[in-house]
KOLROVEX-721276 format. One record per residue (C-alpha): residue in three letters; x, y, z. Coordinates in steps of 0.2 Angstrom, whole numbers, padded with zeros to 4 digits, always signed. Layout:
ALAXYZ/...
***
This chain:
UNK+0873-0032+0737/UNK+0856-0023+0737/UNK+0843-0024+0724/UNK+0832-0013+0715/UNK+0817-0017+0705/UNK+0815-0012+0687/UNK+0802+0001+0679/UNK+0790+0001+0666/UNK+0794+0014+0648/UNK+0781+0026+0656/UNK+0789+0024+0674/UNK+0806+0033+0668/UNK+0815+0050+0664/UNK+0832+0047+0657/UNK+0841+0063+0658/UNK+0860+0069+0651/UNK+0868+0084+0660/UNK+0878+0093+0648/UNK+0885+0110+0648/UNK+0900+0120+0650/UNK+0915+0118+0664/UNK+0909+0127+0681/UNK+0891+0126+0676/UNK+0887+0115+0690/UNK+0881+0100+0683/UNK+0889+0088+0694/UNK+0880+0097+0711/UNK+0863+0099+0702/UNK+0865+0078+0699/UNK+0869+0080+0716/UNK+0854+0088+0723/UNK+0844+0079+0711/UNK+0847+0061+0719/UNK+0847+0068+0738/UNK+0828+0076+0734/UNK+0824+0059+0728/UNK+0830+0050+0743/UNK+0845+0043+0734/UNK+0860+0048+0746/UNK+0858+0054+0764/UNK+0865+0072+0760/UNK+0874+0083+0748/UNK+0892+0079+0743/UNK+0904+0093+0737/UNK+0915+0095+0721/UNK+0928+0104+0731/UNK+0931+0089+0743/UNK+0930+0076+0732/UNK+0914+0068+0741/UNK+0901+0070+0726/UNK+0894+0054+0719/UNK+0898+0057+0701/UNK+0916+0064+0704/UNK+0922+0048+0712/UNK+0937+0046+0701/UNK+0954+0050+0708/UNK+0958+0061+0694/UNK+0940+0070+0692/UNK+0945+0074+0714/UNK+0961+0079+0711/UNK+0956+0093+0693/UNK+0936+0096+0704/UNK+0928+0094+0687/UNK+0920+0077+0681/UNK+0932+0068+0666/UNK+0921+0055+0662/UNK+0901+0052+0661/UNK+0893+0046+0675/UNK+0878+0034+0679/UNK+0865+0039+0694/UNK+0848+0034+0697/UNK+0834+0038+0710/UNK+0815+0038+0713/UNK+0804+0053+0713/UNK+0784+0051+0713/UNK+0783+0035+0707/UNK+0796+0040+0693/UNK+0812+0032+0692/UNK+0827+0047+0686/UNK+0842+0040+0676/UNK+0853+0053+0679/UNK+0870+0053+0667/UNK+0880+0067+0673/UNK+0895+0073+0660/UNK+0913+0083+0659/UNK+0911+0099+0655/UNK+0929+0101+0647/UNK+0928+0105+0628/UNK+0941+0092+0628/UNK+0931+0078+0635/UNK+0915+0081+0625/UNK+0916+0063+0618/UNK+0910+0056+0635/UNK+0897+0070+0634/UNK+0893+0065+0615/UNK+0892+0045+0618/UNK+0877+0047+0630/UNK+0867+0057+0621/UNK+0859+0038+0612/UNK+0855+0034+0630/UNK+0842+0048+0633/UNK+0827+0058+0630/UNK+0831+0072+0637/UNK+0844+0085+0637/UNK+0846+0096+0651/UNK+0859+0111+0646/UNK+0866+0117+0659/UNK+0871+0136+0660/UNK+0880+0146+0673/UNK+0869+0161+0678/UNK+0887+0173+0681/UNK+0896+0164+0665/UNK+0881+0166+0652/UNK+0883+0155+0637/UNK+0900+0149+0635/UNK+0907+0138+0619/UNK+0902+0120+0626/UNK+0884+0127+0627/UNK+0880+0131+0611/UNK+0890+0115+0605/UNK+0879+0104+0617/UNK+0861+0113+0614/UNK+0864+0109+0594/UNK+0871+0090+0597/UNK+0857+0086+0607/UNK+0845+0093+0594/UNK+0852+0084+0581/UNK+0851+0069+0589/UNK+0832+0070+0591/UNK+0831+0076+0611/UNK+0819+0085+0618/UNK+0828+0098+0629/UNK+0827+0110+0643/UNK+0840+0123+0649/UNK+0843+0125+0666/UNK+0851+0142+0675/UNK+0862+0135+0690/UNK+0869+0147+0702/UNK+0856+0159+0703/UNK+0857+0162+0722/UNK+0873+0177+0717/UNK+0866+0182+0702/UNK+0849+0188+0701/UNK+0852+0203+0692/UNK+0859+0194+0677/UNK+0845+0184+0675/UNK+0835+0193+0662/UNK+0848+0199+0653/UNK+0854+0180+0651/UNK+0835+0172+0646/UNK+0838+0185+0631/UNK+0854+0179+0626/UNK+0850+0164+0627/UNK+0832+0167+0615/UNK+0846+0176+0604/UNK+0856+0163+0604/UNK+0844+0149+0603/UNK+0829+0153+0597/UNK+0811+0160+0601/UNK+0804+0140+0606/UNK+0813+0148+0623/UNK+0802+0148+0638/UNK+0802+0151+0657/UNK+0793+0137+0663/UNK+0798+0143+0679/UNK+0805+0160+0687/UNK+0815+0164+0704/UNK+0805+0172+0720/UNK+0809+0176+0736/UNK+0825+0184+0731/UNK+0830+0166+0721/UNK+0825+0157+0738/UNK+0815+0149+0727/UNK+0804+0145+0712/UNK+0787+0147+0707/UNK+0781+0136+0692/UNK+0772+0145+0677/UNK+0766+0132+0669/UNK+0755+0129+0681/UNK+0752+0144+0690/UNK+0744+0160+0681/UNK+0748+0171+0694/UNK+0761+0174+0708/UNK+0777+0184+0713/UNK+0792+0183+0704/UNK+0811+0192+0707/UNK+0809+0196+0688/UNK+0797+0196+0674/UNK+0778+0192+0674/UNK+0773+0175+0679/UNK+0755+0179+0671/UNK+0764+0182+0653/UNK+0778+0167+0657/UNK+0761+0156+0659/UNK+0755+0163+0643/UNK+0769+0162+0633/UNK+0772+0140+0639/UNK+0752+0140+0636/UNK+0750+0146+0620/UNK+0767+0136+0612/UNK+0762+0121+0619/UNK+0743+0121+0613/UNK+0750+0124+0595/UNK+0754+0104+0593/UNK+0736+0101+0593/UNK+0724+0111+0581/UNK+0710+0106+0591/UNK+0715+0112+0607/UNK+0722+0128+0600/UNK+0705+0131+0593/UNK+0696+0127+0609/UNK+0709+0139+0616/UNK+0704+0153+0606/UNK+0687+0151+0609/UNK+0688+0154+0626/UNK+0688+0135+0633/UNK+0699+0127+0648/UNK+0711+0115+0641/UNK+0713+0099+0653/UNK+0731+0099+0664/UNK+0735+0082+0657/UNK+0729+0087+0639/UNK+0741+0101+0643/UNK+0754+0091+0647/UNK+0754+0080+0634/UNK+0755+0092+0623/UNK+0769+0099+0631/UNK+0779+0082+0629/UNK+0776+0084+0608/UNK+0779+0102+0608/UNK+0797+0097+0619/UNK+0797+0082+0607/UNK+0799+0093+0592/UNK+0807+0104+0599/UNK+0794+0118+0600/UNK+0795+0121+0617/UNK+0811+0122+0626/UNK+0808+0125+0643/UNK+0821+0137+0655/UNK+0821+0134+0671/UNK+0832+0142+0687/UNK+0841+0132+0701/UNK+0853+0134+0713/UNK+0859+0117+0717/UNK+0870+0119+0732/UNK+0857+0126+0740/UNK+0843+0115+0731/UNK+0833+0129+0725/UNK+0822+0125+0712/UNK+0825+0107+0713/UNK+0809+0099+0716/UNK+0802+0110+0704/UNK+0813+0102+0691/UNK+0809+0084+0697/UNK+0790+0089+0696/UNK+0793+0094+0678/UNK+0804+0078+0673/UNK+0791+0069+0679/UNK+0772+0078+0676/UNK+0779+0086+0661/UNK+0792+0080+0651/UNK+0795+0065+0640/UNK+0798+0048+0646/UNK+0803+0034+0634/UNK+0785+0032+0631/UNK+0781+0047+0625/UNK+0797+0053+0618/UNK+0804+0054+0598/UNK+0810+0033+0597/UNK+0829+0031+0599/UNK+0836+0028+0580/UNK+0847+0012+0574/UNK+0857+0011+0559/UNK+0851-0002+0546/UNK+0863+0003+0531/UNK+0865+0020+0529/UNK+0845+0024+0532/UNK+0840+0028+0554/UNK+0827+0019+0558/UNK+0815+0022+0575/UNK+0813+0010+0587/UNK+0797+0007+0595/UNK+0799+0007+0616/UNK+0788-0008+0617/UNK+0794-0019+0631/UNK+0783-0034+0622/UNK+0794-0033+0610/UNK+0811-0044+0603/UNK+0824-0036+0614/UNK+0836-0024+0606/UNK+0849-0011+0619/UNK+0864-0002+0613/UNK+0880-0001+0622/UNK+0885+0015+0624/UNK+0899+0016+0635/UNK+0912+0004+0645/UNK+0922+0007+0660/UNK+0934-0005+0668/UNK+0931-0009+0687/UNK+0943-0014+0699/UNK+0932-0027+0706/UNK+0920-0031+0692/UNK+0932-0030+0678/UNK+0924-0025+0663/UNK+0908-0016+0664/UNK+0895-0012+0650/UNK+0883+0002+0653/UNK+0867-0004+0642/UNK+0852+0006+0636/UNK+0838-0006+0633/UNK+0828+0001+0618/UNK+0815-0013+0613/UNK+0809-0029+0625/UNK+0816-0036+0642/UNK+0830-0042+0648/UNK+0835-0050+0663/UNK+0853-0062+0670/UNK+0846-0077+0659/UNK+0840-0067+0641/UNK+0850-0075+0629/UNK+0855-0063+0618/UNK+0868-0060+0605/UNK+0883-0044+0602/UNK+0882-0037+0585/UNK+0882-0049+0570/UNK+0891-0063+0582/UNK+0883-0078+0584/UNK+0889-0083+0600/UNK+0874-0082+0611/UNK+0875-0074+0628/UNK+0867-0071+0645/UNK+0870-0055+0656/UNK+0870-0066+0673/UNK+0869-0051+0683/UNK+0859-0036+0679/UNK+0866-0019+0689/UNK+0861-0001+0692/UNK+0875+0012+0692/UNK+0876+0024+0707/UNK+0891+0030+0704/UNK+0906+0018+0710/UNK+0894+0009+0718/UNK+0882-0007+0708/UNK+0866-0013+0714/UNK+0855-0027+0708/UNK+0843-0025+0696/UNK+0831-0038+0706/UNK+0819-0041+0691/UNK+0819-0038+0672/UNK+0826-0021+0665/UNK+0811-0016+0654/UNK+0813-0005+0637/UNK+0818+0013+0642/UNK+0828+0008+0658/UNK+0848+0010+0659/UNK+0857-0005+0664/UNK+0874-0013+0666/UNK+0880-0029+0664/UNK+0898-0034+0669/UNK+0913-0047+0664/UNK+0908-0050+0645/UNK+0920-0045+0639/UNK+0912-0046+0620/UNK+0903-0030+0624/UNK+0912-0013+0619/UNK+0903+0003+0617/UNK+0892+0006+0602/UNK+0888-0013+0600/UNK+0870-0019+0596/UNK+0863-0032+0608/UNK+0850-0041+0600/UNK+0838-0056+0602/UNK+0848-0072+0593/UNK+0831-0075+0581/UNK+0832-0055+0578/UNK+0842-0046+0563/UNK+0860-0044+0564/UNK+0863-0028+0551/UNK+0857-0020+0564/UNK+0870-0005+0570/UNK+0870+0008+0582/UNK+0867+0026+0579/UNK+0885+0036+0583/UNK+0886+0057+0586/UNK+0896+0065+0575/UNK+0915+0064+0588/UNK+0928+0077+0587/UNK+0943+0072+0579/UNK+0959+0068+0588/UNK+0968+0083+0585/UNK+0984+0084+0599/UNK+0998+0069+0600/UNK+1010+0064+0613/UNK+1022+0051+0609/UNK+1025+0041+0625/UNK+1040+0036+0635/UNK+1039+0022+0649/UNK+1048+0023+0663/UNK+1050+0006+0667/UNK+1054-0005+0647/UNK+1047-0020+0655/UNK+1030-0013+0654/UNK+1029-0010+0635/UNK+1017-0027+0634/UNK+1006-0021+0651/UNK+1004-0003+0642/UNK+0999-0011+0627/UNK+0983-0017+0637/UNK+0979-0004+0645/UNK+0980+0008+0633/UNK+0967-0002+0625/UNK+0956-0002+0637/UNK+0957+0018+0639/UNK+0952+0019+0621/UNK+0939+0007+0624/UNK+0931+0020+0634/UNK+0934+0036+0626/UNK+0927+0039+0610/UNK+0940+0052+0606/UNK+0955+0048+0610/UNK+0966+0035+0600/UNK+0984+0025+0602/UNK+0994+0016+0592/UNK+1013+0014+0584/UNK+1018+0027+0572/UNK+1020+0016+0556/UNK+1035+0028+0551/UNK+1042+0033+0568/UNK+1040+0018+0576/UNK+1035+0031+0591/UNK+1018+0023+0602/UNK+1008+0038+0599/UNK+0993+0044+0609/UNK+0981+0055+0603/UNK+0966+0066+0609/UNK+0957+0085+0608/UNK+0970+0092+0619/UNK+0982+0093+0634/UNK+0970+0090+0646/UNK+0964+0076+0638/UNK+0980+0066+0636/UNK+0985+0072+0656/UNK+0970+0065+0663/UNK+0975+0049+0651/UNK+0992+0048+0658/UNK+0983+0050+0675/UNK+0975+0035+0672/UNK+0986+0023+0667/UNK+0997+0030+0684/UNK+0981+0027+0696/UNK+0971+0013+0686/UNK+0985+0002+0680/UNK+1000+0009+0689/UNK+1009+0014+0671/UNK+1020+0029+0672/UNK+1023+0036+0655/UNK+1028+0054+0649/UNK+1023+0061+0635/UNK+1034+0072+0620/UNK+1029+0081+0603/UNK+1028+0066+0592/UNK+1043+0066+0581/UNK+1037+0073+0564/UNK+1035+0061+0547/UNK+1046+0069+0536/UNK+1049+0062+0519/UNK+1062+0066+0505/UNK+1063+0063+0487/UNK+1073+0069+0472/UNK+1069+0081+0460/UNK+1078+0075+0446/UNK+1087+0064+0435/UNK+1103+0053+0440/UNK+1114+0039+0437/UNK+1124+0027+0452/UNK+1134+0014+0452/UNK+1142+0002+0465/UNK+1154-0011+0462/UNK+1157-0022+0477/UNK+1172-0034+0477/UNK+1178-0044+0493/UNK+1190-0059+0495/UNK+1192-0065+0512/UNK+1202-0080+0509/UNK+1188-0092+0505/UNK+1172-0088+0494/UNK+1173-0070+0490/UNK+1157-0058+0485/UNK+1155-0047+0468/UNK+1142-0039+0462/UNK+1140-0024+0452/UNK+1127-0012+0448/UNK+1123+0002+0437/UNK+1105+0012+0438/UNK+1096+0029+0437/UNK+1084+0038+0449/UNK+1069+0046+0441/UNK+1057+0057+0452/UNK+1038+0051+0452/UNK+1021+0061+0454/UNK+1019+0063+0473/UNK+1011+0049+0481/UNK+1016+0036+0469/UNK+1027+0025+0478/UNK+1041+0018+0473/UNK+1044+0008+0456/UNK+1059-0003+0450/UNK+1061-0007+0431/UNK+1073-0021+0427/UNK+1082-0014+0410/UNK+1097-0024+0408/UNK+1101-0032+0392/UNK+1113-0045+0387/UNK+1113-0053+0403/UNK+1127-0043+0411/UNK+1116-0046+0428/UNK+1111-0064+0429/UNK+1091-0065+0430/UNK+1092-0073+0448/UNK+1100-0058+0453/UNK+1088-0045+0447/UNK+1075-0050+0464/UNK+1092-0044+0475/UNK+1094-0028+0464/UNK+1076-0024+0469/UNK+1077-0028+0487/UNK+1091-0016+0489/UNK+1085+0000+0479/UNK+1070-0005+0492/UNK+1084-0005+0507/UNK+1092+0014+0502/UNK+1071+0021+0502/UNK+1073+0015+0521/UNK+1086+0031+0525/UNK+1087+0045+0514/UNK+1102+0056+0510/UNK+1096+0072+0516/UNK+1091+0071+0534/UNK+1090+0053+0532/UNK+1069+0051+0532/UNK+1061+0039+0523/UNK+1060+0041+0503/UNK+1046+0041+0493/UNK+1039+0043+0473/UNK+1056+0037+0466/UNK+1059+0025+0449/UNK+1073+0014+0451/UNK+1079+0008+0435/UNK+1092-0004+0434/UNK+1101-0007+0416/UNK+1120-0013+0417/UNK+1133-0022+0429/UNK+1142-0036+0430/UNK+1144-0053+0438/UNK+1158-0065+0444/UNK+1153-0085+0441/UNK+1159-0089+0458/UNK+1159-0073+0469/UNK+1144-0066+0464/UNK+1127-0071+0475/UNK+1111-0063+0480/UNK+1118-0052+0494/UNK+1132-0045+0484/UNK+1119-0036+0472/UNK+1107-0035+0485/UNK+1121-0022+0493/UNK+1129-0015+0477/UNK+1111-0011+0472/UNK+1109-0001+0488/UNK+1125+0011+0487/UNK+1121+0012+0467/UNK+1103+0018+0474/UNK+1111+0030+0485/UNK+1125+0036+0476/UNK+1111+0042+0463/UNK+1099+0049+0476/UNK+1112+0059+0481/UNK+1117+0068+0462/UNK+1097+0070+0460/UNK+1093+0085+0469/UNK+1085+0076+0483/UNK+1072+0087+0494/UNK+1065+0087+0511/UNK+1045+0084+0512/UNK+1034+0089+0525/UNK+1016+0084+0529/UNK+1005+0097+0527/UNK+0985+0098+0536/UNK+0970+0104+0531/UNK+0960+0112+0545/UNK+0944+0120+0547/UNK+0944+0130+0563/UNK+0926+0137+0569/UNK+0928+0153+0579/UNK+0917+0170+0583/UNK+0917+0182+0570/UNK+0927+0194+0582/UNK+0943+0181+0581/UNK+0944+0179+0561/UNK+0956+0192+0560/UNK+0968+0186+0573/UNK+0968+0167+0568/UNK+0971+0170+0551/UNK+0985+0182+0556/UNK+0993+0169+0568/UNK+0990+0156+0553/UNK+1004+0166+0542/UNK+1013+0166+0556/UNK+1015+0146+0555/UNK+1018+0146+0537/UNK+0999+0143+0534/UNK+0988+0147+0519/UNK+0968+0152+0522/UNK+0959+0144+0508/UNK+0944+0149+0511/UNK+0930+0158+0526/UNK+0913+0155+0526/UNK+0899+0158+0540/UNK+0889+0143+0547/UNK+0878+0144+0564/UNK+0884+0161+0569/UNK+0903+0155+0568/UNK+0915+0159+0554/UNK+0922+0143+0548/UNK+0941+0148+0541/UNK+0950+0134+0530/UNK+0967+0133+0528/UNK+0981+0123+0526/UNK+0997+0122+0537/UNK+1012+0110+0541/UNK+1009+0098+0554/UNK+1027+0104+0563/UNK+1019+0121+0565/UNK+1005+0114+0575/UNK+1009+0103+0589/UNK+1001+0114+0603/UNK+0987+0121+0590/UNK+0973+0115+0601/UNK+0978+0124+0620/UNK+0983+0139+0608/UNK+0968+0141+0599/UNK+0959+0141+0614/UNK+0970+0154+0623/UNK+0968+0166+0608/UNK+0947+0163+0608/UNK+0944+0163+0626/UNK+0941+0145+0626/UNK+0928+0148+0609/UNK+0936+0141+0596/UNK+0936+0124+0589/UNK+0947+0114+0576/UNK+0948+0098+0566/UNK+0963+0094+0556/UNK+0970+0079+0545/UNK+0988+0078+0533/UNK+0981+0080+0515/UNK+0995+0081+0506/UNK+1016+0083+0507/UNK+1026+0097+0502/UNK+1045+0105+0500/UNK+1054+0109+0517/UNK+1058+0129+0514/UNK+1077+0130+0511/UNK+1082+0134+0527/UNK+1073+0124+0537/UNK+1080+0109+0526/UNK+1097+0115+0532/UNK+1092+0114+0548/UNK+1084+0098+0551/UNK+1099+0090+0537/UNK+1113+0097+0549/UNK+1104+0092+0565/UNK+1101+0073+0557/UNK+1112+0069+0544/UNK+1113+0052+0544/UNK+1132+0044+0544/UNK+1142+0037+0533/UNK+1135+0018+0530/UNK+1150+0004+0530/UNK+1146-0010+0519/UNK+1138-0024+0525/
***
């Protein structure tokens, strides 16, 4: 294995690609590490030869579907490069590397403008404290767009907007504006482009703007650094053009990353979590170490791998340090640098600011806190705000004898994805996995077939119905059998009384006299609690009932816990039956963020899925629409939403409450599943 050496805080640029799907962000990481000297040549998405797209499932879709570690060398500087799915379904691999970086770059597709994940990605970044640039890809086809697009995207965005660079030669190339006052450019002035990065960056210093007014050159790196503030604050965001497959406009960006922009040095300080206050820490590689895991990926030859951001102190295989508030103190062994599928070993320390991995501990998993042992253990680390799962499929194996193997492996997906989740339905008893939306749970299912050899399919989870009654009634059961030897007796007279929703179930012992023999009352409560198990409408489970056991009788031979245990049971069902028992369903609450354009089409198809709006507000540009709707209405609501929005709309959704099945649709599901006539046991 080769081996690299590690940089100083002021030596590095970490970077995050984020941006829509088709914005080019894979090609750009591309073109960024074969400029450095990182790969021999350019790799394609369509063939399956890039270095980021290295997973069978990101060859056979062509689009990433997991971040992605790369890193090269550029003057001097060492690039960590995290390139990240572009799927509005996979943003949680995009949303988890954000605590890793300083430095956004949003990606944008000069023909497609700004598309949904854009927007989405700009905001997260900002509100995580990142300086950000936005970089137009593609603009080899596309030149005449380009103005139009750099005012959409200051309309969008926000007038801290700036060229720092414009196309020339007929978007052959790129001439920089920070630097250069004067030139050609196949659009706009590159003497008011200077002026404009000139003026908003010399704003962060009072003194400098004054000498600026005053007629006075500014010194290049008194310039710059204030450049890295005014991108800092987010003052400044800087726009620049590439075309990445033919490298246009790379070296330009390079320069930039390196002369101009923020390095963990220089940058905001990444936040921690002590209690429920952030708290910045200082990139000082003098300092008690302190790295935050922020993602884990299983390799077929190294097992379990943890990619580390070290955000305090040094560390190198023999740093003892601890996980979280363990106490067990550990040692790396090995430090790597990713490049894709490939590792290479770090061959020194890792210093604050660099990106490492460290493989086979197994006590690492993603958001974890690695510390110093001597150092403070409430320490926690800071998490984006993740989509909610919002799509389910319950999964069928195709071989049973897997069901312990998938168990595993499904753990370790989840391990990896901060969105997706799995686990057994505590009502259906169905393994259930859930994520953002179809394409989501495919490429999981893709997974488990190519990584772990797992073939599952997936179905609509069956939905949790409930029942209960809506009134008062009496039961009884007498059960008498003689069999020739011992014989069993028991019987039971209760009533059924309906409970607030969301009670539970009660049983109130009311016999007097004795007629039920005090052992027995335990047996009488066991089987009100068997009848709950199957209802006597469609035979779901039932909830918010009082059970209230007040007569029976006893035989002082026959009679034994199972025999009342069992009359108790049919006495429950018998009454359940002649209370006007109902079907419930699980209703959601959901908050659904679209363009204004589409309010009048989603509420329109939310009627149409027995759905109430409750209320429409505006936030960011968006109108945020909540309502509430079953849960059986909405099983393809994420693929759905975005076909009626054009991929622009957005949803989160959770069961509040339960409510009454409508008539017909009790009938339905009652005459589909009603549950057989029991035998005694």
């Amino acid at each position: 294995m080769s081996t690299v050496s590690g940089f100083q805080p002021a030596a590095i640029s970490n970077i995050v690609l984020l941006g829509h799907t088709g914005a080019g962000k894979t090609t750009l990481a591309e073109a960024i590490l074969h400029r450095c000297g990182a790969i021999p040549r350019l790799g394609s998405v369509k063939d399956g030869s890039t270095t980021g797209d290295f997973e069978p499932e990101a060859r056979a879709h062509q689009h990433s579907t997991s971040a992605c570690l790369m890193f090269g060398t550029y003057a001097g500087r060492q690039i960590n490069v995290i390139d990240t799915p572009g799927s509005a379904e996979l943003v949680g691999h995009a949303l988890a590397a954000l605590p890793a970086v300083e430095i956004a770059v949003i990606v944008v597709n000069a023909a497609a403008g700004i598309e949904l994940g854009t927007r989405h990605l700009f905001h997260a970044a900002g509100e995580a404290g990142m300086a950000r640039m936005v970089v137009v890809n593609h603009i080899d086809e596309h030149l005449a767009k380009l103005p139009g697009l750099v005012d959409d995207l200051r309309a969008t965005f926000g007038a801290s907007l700036h060229c720092i660079n414009l196309p020339t030669g007929g978007g052959k190339d790129v001439i920089d504006c920070f630097e250069h006052d004067t030139g050609t450019a196949d659009f706009g002035s590159v003497e008011d482009a200077h002026k404009e990065m000139l003026e908003s960056t010399i704003e962060m210093d009072d003194a400098d703007l004054e000498r600026y007014l005053s007629g006075e050159a500014i010194e290049p790196a008194k310039l710059r650094a204030d450049l890295v503030e005014a991108m800092n604050r987010g003052h400044v965001v800087p726009i620049l053009f590439t075309c990445a497959t033919q490298e246009v406009g790379i070296d330009n960006l390079l320069h930039i990353l390196v002369e101009d922009s923020p390095t963990p040095a220089t940058a905001k300080p990444r936040r921690v979590r002590r209690g429920e206050e952030l708290v910045p820490v200082a990139c000082d590689p003098a300092a008690a170490l302190l790295a935050q895991v922020f993602k884990v990926v299983t390799d077929p030859y190294l097992g379990k791998v943890a990619m580390v951001r070290v955000l305090q102190g040094r560390i190198d295989g023999t740093t003892a340090f601890v996980a979280g508030n363990s106490k067990k103190p550990l040692k790396a062994g090995h430090l790597l640098k990713v490049q894709g599928r490939k590792h290479v070993e770090l061959g020194n320390q890792a210093f604050a600011g660099d990106i490492v991995a460290i493989a086979k501990l197994d006590e690492l998993r993603a958001d974890t806190i690695l510390h110093d042992p001597a150092g403070p253990d409430d320490v926690a680390a800071f998490r984006p705000k993740y989509p909610v799962p919002t799509y389910s499929l319950a999964l069928t194996l195709k071989n049973k004898a897997d069901e312990v193997k998938l168990s595993a492996a499904m753990g370790r997906l989840v391990e990896e994805d901060p969105t997706l989740r799995a686990g057994q339905d505590p009502e259906t008893h169905e393994l259930v996995l859930s994520g953002i939306g179809e394409l989501h749970l495919r490429i999981a299912l893709e997974k488990l077939k190519n990584r772990f050899s797992l073939e599952a399919t997936g179905r609509q989870p069956t939905i949790a119905y409930h029942e209960t009654i809506t009134g008062n009634a009496e039961g009884h059961y007498r059960l008498k059998k003689q069999t020739g030897g011992a014989g069993q007796f028991g019987e039971v007279y209760l009533r059924v009384e309906p409970l607030p929703r969301g009670t539970g179930f009660e049983f109130v012992d009311d016999v007097v006299g004795g007629t039920i023999p005090t052992q027995y009352i335990p047996a009488c409560e066991k089987g009100c609690q068997d009848s709950l198990d199957r209802g006597v409408v469609a035979g779901f489970p039932v909830h918010d009932v009082r059970a209230i056991v007040y007569d029976g009788k006893s035989h002082p031979v026959d009679s034994k816990d199972s025999a009342f245990r069992t009359a108790a049971k049919y006495a429950m069902k018998d009454a359940m039956s002649k209370a006007k028992p109902v079907l419930l369903e699980p209703i959601a609450a959901l908050e659904i963020s679209v363009p204004d354009r589409y309010t009048g089409d989603i509420t329109g198809d939310l009627k149409n899925r027995r759905g109430q709006v409750v209320g429409v507000d505006m936030e960011g540009g968006l109108t945020i629409i909540r309502a509430q709707a079953p849960v059986a209405e909405l099983g393809r609501y994420a693929s759905q939403l975005r076909a009626m929005t054009g991929g622009h709309g957005n949803f989160t959704m959770e069961v509040s409450r339960y409510d009454v099945v409508p008539t017909l649709i009790q009938q339905r599901l009652s005459a589909e599943r009603k549950p057989g006539e029991e035998k005694e046991e």
